[in-house]
N, C-alpha and C positions, 0 to 999 in steps of 0.2 A: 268540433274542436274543443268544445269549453268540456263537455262529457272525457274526453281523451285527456285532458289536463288533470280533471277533476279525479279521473282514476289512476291517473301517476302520482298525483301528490297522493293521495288516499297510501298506495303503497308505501312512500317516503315518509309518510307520516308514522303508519304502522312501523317502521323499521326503528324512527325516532322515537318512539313513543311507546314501545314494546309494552312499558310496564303499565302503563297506562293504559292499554289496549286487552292486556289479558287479566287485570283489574277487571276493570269492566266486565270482560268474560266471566269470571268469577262471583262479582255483586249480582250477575244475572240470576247464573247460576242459584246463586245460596237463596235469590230472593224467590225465583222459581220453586226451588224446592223446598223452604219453607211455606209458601203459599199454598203446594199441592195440600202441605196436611189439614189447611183449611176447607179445603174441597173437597179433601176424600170422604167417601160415603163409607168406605170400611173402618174409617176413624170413627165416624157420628155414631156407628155401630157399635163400634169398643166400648165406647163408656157414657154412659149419663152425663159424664163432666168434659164432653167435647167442646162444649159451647167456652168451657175457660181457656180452653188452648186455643180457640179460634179470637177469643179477647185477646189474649196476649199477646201471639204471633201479629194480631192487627194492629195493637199498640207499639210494636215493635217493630213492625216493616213504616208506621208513620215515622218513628224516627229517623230510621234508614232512608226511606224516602228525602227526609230531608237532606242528610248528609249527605248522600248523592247526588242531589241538584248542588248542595254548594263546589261538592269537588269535580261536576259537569262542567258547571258555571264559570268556576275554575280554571279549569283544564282546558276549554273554550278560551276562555281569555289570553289566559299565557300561551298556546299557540298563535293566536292572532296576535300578542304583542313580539311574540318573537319570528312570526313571518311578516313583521309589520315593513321591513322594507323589502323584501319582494311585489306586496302590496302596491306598494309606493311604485316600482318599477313597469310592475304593470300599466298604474294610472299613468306612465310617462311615456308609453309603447299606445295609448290613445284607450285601454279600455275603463266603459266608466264603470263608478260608482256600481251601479245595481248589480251590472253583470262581475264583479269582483266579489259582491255578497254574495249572487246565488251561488256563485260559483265556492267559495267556503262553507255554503249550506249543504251542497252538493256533497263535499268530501266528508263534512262534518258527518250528516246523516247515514254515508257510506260507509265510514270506521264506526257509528255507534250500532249501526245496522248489523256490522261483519262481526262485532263483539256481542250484539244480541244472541244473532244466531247460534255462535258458538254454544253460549253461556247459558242457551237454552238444551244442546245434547249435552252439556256437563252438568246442566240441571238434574235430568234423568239418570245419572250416574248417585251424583249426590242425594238424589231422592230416595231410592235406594239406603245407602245407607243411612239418612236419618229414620226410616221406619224402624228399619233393623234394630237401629240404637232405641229407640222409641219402644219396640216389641220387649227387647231387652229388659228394660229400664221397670217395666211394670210386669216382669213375669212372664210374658207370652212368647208363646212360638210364633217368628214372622216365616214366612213363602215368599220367594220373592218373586213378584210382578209389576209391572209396568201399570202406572197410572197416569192417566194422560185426560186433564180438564180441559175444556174448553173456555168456563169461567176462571179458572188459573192461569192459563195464557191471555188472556185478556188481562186479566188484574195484572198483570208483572207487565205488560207491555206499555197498558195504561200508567203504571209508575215510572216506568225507564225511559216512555218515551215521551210523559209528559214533561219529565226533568231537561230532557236532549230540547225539546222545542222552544221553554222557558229560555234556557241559556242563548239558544242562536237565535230568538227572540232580540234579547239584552244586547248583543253584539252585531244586529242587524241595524239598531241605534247608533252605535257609538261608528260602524262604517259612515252611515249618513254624515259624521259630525267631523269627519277625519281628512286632510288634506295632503299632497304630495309631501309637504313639510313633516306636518307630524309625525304622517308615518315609516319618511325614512330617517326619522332623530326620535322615532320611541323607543327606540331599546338602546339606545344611548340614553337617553334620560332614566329609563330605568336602573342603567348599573352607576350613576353618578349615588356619590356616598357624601353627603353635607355633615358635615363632623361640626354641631355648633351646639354649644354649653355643656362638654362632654363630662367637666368636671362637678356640673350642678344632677348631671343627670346619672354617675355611675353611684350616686346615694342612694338609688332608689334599690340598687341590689344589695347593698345592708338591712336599708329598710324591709324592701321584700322576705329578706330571710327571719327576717327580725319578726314580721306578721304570721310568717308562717307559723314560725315554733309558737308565739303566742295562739296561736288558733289549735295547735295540737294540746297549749295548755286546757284551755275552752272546752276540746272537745273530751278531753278525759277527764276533766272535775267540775264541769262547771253543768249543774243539775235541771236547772228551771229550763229544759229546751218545749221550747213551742216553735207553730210555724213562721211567725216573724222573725227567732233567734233563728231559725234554721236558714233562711231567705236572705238575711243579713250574713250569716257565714257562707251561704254559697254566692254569693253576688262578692262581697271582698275576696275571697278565694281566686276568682276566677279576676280582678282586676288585678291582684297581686299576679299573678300567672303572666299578664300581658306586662307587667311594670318591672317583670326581672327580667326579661329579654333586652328591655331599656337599657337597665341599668348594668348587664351582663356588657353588651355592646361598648358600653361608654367605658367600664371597667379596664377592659381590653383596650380600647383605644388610649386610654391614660397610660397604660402600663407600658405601651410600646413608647409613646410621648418620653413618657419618664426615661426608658432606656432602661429597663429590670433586667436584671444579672440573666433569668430565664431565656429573654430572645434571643442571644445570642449565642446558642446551646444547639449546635444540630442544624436543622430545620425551623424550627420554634419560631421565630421572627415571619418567616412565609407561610405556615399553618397560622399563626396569629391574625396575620392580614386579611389571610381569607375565610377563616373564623368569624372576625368581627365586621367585614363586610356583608358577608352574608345571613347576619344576625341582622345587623343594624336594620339590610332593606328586607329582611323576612321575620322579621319582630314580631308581626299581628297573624302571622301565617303561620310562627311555631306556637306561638301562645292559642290558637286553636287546636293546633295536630297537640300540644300536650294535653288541652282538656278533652280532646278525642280518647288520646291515651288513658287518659284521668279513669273516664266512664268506660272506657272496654276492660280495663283490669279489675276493677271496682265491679262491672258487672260479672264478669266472670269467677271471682271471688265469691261473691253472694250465690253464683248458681253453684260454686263447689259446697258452698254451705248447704245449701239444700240436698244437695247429692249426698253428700256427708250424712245428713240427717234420716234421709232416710234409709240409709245403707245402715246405717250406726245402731238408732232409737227405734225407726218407726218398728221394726220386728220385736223390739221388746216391750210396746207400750196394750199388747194385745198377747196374752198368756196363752187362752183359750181359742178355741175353735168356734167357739156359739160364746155367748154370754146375751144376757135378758134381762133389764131393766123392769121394775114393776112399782108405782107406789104404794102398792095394795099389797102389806106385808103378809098377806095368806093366801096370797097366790099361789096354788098349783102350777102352774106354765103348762096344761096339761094342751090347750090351743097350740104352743109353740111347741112342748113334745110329741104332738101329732105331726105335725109339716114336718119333723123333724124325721119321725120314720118313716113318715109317707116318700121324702125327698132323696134321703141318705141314711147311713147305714151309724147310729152312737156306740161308738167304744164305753164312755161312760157320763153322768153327768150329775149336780150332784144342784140342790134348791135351797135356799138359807133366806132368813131375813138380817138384816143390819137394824142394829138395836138402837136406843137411845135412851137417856136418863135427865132427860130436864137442864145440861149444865152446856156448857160450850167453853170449855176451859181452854183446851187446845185452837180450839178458834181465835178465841180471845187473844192468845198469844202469837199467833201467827199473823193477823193483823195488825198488831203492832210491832212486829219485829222484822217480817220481811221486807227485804228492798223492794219485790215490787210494789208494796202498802207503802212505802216509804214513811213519812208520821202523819200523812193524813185523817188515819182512824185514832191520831193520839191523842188524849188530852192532857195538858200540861205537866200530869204529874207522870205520866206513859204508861195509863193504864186504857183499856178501849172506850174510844165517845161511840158508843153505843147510837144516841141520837142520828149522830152524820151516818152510821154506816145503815140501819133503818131507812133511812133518807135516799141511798145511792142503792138500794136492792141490787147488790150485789149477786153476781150467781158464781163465785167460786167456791165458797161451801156450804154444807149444809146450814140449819138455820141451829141444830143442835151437835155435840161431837159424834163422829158415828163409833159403832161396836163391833166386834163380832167374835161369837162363840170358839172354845178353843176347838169343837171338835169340827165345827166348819172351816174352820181354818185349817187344820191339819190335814182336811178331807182335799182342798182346795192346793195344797203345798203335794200331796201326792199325787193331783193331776197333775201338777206341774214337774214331777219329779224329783221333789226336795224331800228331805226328812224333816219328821213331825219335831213339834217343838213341846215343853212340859210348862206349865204352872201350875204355882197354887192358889186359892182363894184371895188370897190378900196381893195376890199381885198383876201386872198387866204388861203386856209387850205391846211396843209401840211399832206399826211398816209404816214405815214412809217413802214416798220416790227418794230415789237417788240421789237426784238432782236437789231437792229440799234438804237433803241429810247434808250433800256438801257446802250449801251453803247454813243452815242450822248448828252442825254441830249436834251434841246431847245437851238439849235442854231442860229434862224430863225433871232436872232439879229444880226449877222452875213453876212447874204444873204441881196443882194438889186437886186430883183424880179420886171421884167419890164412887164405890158403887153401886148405890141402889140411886133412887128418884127422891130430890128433897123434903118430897111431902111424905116421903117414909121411913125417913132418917129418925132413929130413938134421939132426942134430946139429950144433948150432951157427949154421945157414943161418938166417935172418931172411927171412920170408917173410909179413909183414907187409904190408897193403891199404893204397893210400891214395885216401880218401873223394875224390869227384869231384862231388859235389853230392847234393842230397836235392829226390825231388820228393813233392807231396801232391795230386797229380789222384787222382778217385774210382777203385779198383780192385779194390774188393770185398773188403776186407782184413779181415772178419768170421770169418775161419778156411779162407776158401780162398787168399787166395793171403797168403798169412802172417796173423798177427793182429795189427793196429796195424801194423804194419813188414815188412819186404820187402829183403833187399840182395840187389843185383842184382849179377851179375860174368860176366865174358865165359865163353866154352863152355867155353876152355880148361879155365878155374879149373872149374869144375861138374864137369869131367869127375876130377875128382881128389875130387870128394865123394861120399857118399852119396845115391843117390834116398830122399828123404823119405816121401812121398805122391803120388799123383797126382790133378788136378786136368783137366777139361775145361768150356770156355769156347766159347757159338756165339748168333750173332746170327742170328735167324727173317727171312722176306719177309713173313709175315704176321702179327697179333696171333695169341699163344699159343690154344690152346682152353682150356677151363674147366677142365679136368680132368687136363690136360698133367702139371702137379704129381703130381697123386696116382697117374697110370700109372708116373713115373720112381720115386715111392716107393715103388711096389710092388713094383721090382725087385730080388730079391736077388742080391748081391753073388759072386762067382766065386769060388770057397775049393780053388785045383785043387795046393796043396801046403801039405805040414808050415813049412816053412818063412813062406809067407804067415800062416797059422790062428798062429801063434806071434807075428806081427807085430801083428794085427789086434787077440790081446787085449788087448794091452801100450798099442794106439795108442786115439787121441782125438783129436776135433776142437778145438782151442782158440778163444775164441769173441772176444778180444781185452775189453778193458777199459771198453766203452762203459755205461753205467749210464742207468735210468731207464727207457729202452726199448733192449730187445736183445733182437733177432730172427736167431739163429744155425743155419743147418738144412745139412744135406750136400746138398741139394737146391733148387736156386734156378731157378725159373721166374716171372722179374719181375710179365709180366702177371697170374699166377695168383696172386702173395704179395702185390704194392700193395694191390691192394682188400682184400685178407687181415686186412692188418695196419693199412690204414686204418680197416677196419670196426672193430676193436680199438680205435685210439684214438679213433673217432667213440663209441664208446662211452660212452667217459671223459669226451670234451666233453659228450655228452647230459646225462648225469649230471651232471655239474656246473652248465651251464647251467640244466637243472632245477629244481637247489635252489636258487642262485643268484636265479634269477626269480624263483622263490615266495618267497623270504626276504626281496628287496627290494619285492614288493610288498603283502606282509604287515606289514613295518615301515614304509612307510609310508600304507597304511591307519591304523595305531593314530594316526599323527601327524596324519593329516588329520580323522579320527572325532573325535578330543579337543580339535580346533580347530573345527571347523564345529558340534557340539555345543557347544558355546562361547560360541559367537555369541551364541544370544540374551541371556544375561549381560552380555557386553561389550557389547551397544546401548547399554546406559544410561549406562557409562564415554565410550563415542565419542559419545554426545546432548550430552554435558558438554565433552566438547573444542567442539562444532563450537559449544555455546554461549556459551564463552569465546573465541570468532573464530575458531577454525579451518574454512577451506571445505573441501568437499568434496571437490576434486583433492588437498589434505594429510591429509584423512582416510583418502585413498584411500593413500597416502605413509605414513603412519602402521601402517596393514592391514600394507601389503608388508611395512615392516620388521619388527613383531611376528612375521608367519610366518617370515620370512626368519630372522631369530634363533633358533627354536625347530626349526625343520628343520634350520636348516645346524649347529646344536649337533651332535647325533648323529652328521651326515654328514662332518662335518669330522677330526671325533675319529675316527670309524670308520677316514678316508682314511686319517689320516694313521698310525694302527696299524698296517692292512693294507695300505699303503705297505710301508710300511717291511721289511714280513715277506714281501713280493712282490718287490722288490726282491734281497731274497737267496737267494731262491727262484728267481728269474730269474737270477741270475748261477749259481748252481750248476747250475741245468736246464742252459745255457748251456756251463757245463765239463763236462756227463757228456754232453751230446748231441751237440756241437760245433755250435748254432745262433748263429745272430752277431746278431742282434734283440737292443738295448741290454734291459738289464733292467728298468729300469723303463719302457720299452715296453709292455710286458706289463700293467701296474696300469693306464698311460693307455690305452690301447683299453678295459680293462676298466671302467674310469673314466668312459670316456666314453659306453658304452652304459648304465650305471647312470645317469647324468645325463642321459641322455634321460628314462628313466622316471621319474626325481626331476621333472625337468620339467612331466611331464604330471599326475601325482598335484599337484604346488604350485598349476600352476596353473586344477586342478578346484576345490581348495580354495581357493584366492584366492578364483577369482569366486564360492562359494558363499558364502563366510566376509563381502563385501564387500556382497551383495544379502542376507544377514540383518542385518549391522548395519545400513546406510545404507536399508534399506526404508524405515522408518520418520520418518526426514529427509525423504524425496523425499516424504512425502503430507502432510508440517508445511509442507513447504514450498510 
């Protein structure tokens, strides 16, 4: 009997609860088939840097995990408070207590079971195409097959269905504690609306808005962020969040009080009512689902930056096909030109040293002028404290400025397919990144650029450089051929400096092999004098100033590092994308569940419009705007928070990566794939929410 019960309500539930149920089907799904890429063995295979995507994905599915159990926990709850007098009529027809729990554990387990299932062959769809996207993302051709773990159906079952048993867990209690009374005056207690100090409490949404802008001021000029100031803005953030739903609620219930010109316009007065009732008792339930919002936009924004980035930068930040690191500026590279024929087939390639002259002029000034130094290396008069920056061994630049010859250079500008450039003795061309130039400027008025070595200067002679232009084409300026900067000066001048380093640069006939990378690093380096072995300990690769993502190695084999480091940040988008999805379709499930469960109460409010003359196509006008109201509440407030914080997130990604994508770029794509899914959640619930009211109209009529 209880089993035949237990599978009729299971159905009735499923009917009620649609969106709820294929939710579920979908969190399984995404958490399934995020999972498999942790278990697959042809991923551990793809790359060396498997093990960061299986971090992430892990970091990522614990968040998920959690937000699952609260919207299980949830979702558990509010069916049992709105079958709470059924409940009740049970206990009055003689069944007890236990057997009314198992009997909800029963149905419970059966819908979360029926959504498992599902959510497990839309796994396998969806699996699918994240490899695809995945193969994509880093270059490769995917095949498509079927991957099927055994350790990954565990782990997704262990998460889903750890969360299912917590919940019926928690509501296994609250039956014990529950009586005929309670349960058939809980959902009448629940829709009671207590209106008291409405006018002390609709302050708090001036105030609210008032903290807010003040925190956007914060976040755009106010400089000294550590982790305390950051903990302290995200903790007020998110109180302000719960304190305008307050104060929005009491707003609205003042404004009808008062009798504002607006209520009595249309509808307006009966959207009002159930506007601010349904705020007032889901206050702490939207100030969640908005910081849900908050984090799924925000995450998905950061993973468009990433995407952006390496779509954008990362193919310009590697010119060459080989490049060779060496501190031993007489190096032949003849060890790495061997593997090199031994492996693949050189078009051409070409060996230089980067020179140097005793001065660090360029240094000196970029230390104290860039924002990322900000004035830390300054001293009071803003010239460089030399002392503190000794002190913090820094490894953005060299220890002196680097050089390099004009004919290396022009040798180097026709690998790359540029045209050569001219100087004369007395003067000197400045490369610099890109991204340094724009935030620089020409400085070069600035710098007085000497060039021979001070201990060879004639006494008195001025032998001072004058700048000839600055160019910013890509040239690899991550620590092989300077870091950020580059001055260039004819053979003559080079020939009066120091050999710094030596560097080798060569372009392939055919795509590298897989492994090209890892033969050139396995080669050790030539140590055939005292003199070298004294240079070697003293020297270091300086890796220039880029922040966010820097990828700095003595060792550069393009085709072998792209997907390397793509795989890297495809990581980072998974992951975020991830929680992203689940969080925006888990808030709004709770907004669609609380409206379509709704419905049959609201019949008898819209039976009263349509029978004070309103038809049907304005009832139907009426629906829209009540939902419209109550979704775009959250989603509004969310944007415009997580706006604001993507926005500067985007202009800073912007100055540490050197991507040019306006920044709030970044928030509208992310923007605009959330409102797709906003789309289709509204308009499930439209037309549900429209055929439980208006049913009952269409068979009067």
């Amino acid at each position: 009997m209880l089993n035949k019960l237990a599978f009729r309500n299971v159905l009735r539930s499923a009917r009620d609860y649609m969106v709820y149920f294929l939710t579920m089907m979908l969190v399984t799904a995404i958490m399934f088939a995020f999972h498999s890429l942790i278990f697959s063995e042809e991923i551990k295979q793809l790359s060396e840097s498997s093990l960061i995507l299986h971090v992430f994905i892990g970091m990522a599915s614990f968040f998920v995990v959690l937000i699952m159990a609260w919207l299980i926990n949830y979702m558990v709850r509010f069916i049992l408070d709105k079958r709470s007098r059924e409940f009740g009529i049970y206990l009055l027809i003689g069944m007890k207590k236990k057997e009314i729990s198992r009997l909800y554990l029963r149905e419970s387990l059966l819908l979360g079971t029926g959504a498992f299932a599902g959510g497990l062959a839309l796994g396998l769809l969806l699996q699918q195409i994240l490899l695809a996207v995945l193969y994509s993302m880093i270059l490769m051709e995917y095949q498509v097959r079927l991957e099927w773990s055994l350790n990954c159906l565990l782990t997704t079952a262990a998460c889903y269905g750890g969360c299912y048993l917590l919940a019926l867990l928690q509501c296994r209690r609250r039956f014990r504690k529950m009586n005929i009374h309670a349960l058939m005056n809980s959902r009448r207690q629940n829709e009671e609306i207590r209106e008291s100090h409405e006018e002390a409490k609709r302050l708090l949404l001036p105030l609210s808005l008032l903290f807010l802008t003040a925190s956007a001021l914060v976040l755009f000029f106010y400089k000294a962020w550590d982790i305390d100031t950051v903990l302290l803005f995200l903790v007020g953030l998110v109180l302000t969040i719960y304190l305008f739903y307050t104060g929005a609620a009491a707003w609205v219930i003042c404004y009808i009080r008062k009798k504002g010109n607006g209520i009595f316009r249309g509808q307006n007065l009966f959207l009002l009512r159930q506007f601010a009732s349904k705020v007032k008792t889901l206050r702490f339930t939207l100030g969640t689902l908005t910081s849900l919002f908050v984090l799924a936009l925000l995450g998905c924004a950061v993973a468009m930056m990433f995407n952006d980035f390496q779509n954008q930068t990362l193919l310009k930040k590697w010119p060459f096909d080989v490049q060779v690191f060496s501190p031993d500026p007489r190096d032949d590279f003849q060890e790495q030109l061997e593997v090199l024929r031994r492996e693949t087939r050189i078009k051409e390639y070409h060996t230089y040293p980067i020179y140097q002259n005793g001065t660090d002029t360029v240094n000196a000034w970029l230390y104290t002028h860039l924002k990322t130094f900000g004035s830390q290396y300054q001293n009071p008069d803003g010239t460089l404290n030399r002392e503190k920056l000794e002190k913090d061994e820094l490894w953005d630049y060299y220890e002196y400025d680097t050089y390099m010859a004009l004919s290396d250079y022009n040798r180097l500008r026709e690998m790359t397919g540029l045209l050569p450039v001219e100087l004369e003795d007395s003067q000197y061309l400045l490369h610099l990144k890109e991204r340094v130039w724009e935030e620089t400027g020409d400085f070069t008025d600035e710098l007085n650029l000497q060039g021979t070595r001070p201990e060879f200067r004639q006494s008195g002679a001025s032998e001072s450089l004058q700048c000839a232009g600055i160019r910013t084409e890509p040239l690899s300026q991550d620590g092989h051929n300077g870091a950020d900067y580059l001055i260039i000066v004819t053979d003559y001048t080079v020939s009066r400096m120091t050999p710094y380093y030596g560097v080798m640069a060569a372009n392939l006939e055919e795509r590298a092999p897989k492994d090209l990378l890892r033969q050139l690093d396995g080669l050790s380096s030539p140590e055939s004098s005292a003199d070298f072995l004294s240079h070697k300990e003293n020297m270091f690769m300086a890796c220039g100033t880029d922040q966010i993502v820097v990828y700095a190695v003595e060792n550069i084999v393009r085709d072998n590092l792209i997907p390397e480091v793509k795989f890297m940040l495809s990581s980072i988008i998974f992951a975020l994308v991830y929680m992203g999805l689940v969080f925006v379709c888990i808030a709004l499930t709770v907004l669609s569940v609380q409206q379509l469960s709704d419905s049959a109460r609201y019949r008898f409010r819209y039976q009263v419009l349509h029978q004070i003359g309103l038809s049907r196509r304005e009832l139907s006008g009426v629906i829209g705007k009540q939902l419209t109201c109550f979704y775009l509440c959250p989603i509004l407030f969310a944007a415009v928070i997580s706006g604001t914080i993507a926005i500067y997130l985007g202009s800073k990604f912007n100055f540490y990566t050197g991507t040019h994508t306006a920044a709030a770029g970044y928030f509208g794509i992310a923007f605009l794939l959330f409102l797709a899914v906003y789309l289709i959640y509204f308009t499930v619930t439209y037309v549900g929410f429209r055929r439980n009211v208006l049913s009952s109209d269409r068979r009067a009529e």
